[in-house]
N, C-alpha and C positions, 0 to 999 in steps of 0.2 A: 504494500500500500504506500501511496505516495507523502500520504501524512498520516503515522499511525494514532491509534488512543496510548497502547502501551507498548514499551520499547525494552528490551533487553539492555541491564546495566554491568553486567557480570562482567568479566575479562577473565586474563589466564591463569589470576591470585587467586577467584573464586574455585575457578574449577582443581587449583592446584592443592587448598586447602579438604575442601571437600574429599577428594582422592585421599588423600592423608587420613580421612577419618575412618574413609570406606577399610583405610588398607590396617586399622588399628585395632579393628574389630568391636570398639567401643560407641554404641551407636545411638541411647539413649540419655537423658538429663547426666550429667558428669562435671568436668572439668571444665569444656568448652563452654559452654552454657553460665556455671560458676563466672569464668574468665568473661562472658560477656555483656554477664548482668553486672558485674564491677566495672566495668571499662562504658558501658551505655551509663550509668549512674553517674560516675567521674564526667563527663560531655556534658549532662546536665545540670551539676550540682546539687543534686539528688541523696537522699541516705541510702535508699534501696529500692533496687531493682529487682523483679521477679519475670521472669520469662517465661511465656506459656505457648502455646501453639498458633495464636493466630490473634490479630488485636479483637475481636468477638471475644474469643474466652477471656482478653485482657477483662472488656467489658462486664461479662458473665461472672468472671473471680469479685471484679471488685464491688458488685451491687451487692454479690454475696457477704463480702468480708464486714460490707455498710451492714448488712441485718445482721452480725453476730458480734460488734463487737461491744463491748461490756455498756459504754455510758450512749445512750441517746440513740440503739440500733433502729434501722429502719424495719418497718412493722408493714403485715398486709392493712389495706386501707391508708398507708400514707402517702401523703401528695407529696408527687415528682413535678416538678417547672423543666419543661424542654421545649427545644427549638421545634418548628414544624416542618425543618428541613434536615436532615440526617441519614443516614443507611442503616437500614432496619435494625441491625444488631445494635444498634444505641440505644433503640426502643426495647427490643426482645426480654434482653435481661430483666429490667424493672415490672413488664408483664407478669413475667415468668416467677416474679418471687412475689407476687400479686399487688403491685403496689399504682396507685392510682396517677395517673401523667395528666398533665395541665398544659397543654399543648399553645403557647405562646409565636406568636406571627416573627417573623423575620424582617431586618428590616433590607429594604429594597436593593438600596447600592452596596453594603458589604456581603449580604444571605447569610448571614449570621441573628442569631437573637437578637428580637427588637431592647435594644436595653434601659432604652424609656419606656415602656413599659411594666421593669420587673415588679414594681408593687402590685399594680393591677392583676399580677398574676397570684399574689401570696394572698391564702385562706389559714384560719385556724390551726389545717390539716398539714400543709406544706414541712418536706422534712429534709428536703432536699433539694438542687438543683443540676441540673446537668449540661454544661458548656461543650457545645463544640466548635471546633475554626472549620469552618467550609471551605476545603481545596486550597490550603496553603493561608489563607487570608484567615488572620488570629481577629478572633472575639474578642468583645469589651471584659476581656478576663479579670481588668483591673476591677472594673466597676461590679461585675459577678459575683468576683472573691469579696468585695468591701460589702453589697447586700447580702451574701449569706453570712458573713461574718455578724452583721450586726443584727440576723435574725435567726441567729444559732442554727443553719443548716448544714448541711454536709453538702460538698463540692466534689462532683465526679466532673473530670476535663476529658472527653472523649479528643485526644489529638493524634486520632490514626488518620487524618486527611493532610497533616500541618507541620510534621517534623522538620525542624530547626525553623521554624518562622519565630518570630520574636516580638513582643509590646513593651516597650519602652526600659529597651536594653533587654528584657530579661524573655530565656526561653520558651515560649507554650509549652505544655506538658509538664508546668511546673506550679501551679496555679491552687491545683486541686488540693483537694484530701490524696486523692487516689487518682493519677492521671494514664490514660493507656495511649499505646502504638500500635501498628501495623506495621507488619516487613511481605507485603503480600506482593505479587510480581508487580505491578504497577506503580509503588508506592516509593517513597523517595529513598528507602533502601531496599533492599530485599534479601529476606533467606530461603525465595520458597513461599513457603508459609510461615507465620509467627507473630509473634506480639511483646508487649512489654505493658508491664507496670511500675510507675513510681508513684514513692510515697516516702515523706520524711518522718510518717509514723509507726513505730515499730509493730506495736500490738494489729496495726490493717497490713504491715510488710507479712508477719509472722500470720495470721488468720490467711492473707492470700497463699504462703504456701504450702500452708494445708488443705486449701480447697482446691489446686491445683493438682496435689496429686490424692486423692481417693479423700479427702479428710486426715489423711494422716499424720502423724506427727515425727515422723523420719525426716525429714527437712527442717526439725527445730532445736534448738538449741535446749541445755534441762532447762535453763534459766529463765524461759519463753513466757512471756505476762500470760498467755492465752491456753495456757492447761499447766498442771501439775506433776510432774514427771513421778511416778513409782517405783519403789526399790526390786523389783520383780522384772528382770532385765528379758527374759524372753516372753512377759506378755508386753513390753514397753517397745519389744522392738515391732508389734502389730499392733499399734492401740490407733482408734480412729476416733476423733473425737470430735468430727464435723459432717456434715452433708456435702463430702466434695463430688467431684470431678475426676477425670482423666485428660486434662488438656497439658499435659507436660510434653515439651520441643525436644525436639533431637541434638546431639554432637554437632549433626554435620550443619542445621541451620542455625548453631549457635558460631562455628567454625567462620560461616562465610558473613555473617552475621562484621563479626570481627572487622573483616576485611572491610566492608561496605563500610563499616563507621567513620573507619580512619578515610575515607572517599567521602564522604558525606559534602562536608563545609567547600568544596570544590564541585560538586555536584550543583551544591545547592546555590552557588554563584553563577552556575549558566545557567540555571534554572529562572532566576533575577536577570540576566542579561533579557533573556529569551521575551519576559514579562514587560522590562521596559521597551524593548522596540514594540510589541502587541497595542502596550498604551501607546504609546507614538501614532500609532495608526486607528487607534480605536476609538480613542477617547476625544469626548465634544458630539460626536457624531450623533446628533438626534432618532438616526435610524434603530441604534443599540444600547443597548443599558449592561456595561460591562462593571463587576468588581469593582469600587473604589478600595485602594488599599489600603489595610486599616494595620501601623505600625510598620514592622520588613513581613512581607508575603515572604513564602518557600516556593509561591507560585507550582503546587498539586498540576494546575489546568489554568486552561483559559475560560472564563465562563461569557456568554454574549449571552441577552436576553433581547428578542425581539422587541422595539417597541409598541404595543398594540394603539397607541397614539398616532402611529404612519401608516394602521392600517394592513398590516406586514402578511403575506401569503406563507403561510411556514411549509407547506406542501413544497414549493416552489422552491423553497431555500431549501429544505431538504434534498430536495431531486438534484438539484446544483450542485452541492457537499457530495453527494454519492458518485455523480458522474463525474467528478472533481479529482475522485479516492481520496476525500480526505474524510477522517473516521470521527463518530460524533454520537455524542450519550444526552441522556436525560441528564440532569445537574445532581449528581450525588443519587439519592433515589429519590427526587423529585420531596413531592407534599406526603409525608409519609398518608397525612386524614385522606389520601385519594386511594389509598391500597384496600385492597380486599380484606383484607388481614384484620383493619380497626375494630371492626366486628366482635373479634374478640377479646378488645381490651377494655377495658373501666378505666375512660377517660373522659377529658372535657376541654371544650375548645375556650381562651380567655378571648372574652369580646363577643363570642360565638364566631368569627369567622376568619381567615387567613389569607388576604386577598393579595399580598406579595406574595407567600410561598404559593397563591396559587395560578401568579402571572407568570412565575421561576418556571414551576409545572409546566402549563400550556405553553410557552412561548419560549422558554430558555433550551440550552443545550449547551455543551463544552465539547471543546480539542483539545486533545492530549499537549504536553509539555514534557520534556525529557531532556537530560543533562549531557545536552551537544546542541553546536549553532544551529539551530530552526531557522533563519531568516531567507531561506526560501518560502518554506512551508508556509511561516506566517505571513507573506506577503501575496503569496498563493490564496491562501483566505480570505485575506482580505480583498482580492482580487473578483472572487467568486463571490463574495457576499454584497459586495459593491454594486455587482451586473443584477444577481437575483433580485437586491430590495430594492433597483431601479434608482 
């Protein structure tokens, strides 16, 4: 394809470390992994890093670690405040441990959480909040973190779209209680599959990695705030003393994991190249309603939303992009309230309605971004969507 969505980042460090693993015979949570959640954590400024299979489970670990841990755990029936734009595994978790979403609008030029509105969104019930940055472009995290703080809620940072983007100086995914990544092939590193978790608090470090692997307590120290260790060393060495999971990562995509890191902050600079010539061409332009950037994007994509103010044909522009080959998604997964799926959650829309995430929806779409000179492509685009919107 002549301009893809996702692009292969790996080289011959990847594949040469991988190989290494394969040939070591050690192929499950170990050393590597150990090695990666210490050196991901160091990048960030972070206490601790927990590695899981894929930034879902990151997700999945930490709503879980939020309901168990000793002071203020999240309960069925407590209200969640989320964005109405995200990919589903942001929403799943909180579902799934039955807990009630408060579906708050986005606001237009970032597609991030409207953040004038967070009051409007807190009831009684509210126990939480859930931040995400859309495609590299960081959320009003400051102003997130300062209203949950001053209405005692817990801060999950979903930032599996946003790795190394930054608000005023300091990293996303650093924000939270509990903040998670993705390393999924498209994503601004990759192992494959995987995830991370940070957290600078021990007792959600220590409950994640027991929920990570079965509930158990083989990954914790005796000393661990979150269980009591027994004198009875062969029932201590199978004690479970949670409702986990099996989402623990492998050797090899903690191995190559490695490698990417140290590639990251170099990645992530054509990444920014890439984004400023896109603005150069995009922006003003009445036709489009692109991202405003809010702090350094990591620039994830390029997002355009048509504007339904010009009246815009999207069949047309569609059929242009396809015969163009240049490759093009819904924005993240769109308005999540338009999925099949809400059906089965116990939620509620603030305002009753979400009339940016649902122009994003109808109207919006993204191209890929990847860490090599695009200015062909992107002028290729722009080329094409120039002819189509007439």
């Amino acid at each position: 394809m002549y301009y893809e969505l996702a692009a292969q980042t790996w080289g011959a460090e990847e594949i040469a470390v991988a190989k290494r693993v394969i040939e070591s015979g050690a192929y499950t949570m170990g050393a590597e992994v150990k090695a990666f959640e210490a050196e991901f954590a160091a990048y960030f400024g972070v206490e601790h890093a927990i590695m899981v299979n894929s930034g879902s489970s990151a997700n999945l670990v930490s709503v879980g670690a939020l309901c168990h841990r000793r002071e203020r755990p999240l309960q069925r029936g407590d209200e969640v405040i989320v964005p109405a734009i995200s990919w589903a595994t942001t929403y799943h978790p909180l579902q799934q441990h039955g807990l009630r979403l408060r579906f708050l609008d986005v606001a237009l030029d970032t597609l991030n959480l409207d953040v004038e509105r967070l009051e409007e969104a807190l009831t009684p019930r509210t126990r939480a909040i859930v931040a995400v940055s859309i495609l590299g472009n960081p959320a009003g995290l400051d102003r997130i973190r300062a209203f949950a703080d001053a209405h005692g809620l817990a801060l999950l940072e979903d930032n599996c779209e946003s790795m190394d983007a930054e608000l005023n100086g300091r990293k996303c995914g650093t924000f939270g209680d509990l903040n998670t990544f993705s390393f999924f092939f498209s994503h601004h590193i990759s192992t494959m599959e995987g995830g991370m978790i940070l957290t600078d608090d021990l007792e959600l470090a220590h409950l994640c990695r027991s929920l990570r692997a079965h509930g158990w307590t083989r990954d914790l120290p005796p000393d661990s705030p979150v269980y009591r260790r027994g004198s009875d060393d062969h029932f201590e060495a199978y004690r479970f003393i949670l409702p986990g999971y099996n989402v623990r990562p492998l050797e090899i995509e903690a191995a190559v994991g490695r490698v990417q890191l140290r590639k990251l902050p170099a990645m992530t600079e054509l990444r920014r190249r890439n984004l400023a010539l896109f603005q150069q061409l995009f922006a003003g332009d009445e036709r489009f309603i692109i991202q405003r950037e809010h702090g350094r994007s990591s620039a994830f994509s390029f997002t355009i939303i048509l504007n339904p103010a010009r009246g815009p044909d999207r069949s047309r522009v569609f059929a242009a992009l396809k015969q163009a080959d240049i490759g093009f998604r819904i924005i993240t997964g769109g308005n999540f309230l338009r999925h099949d799926v809400i059906r089965l959650y116990d939620h509620e829309v603030v305002g009753g309605a979400t009339p940016n995430a649902d122009l994003a929806h109808d109207f919006g779409f993204f191209v890929g971004n990847h860490p090599r000179d695009l200015e062909p492509q992107i002028r290729r685009l722009r080329e094409v969507l120039d002819r189509a919107c007439g």
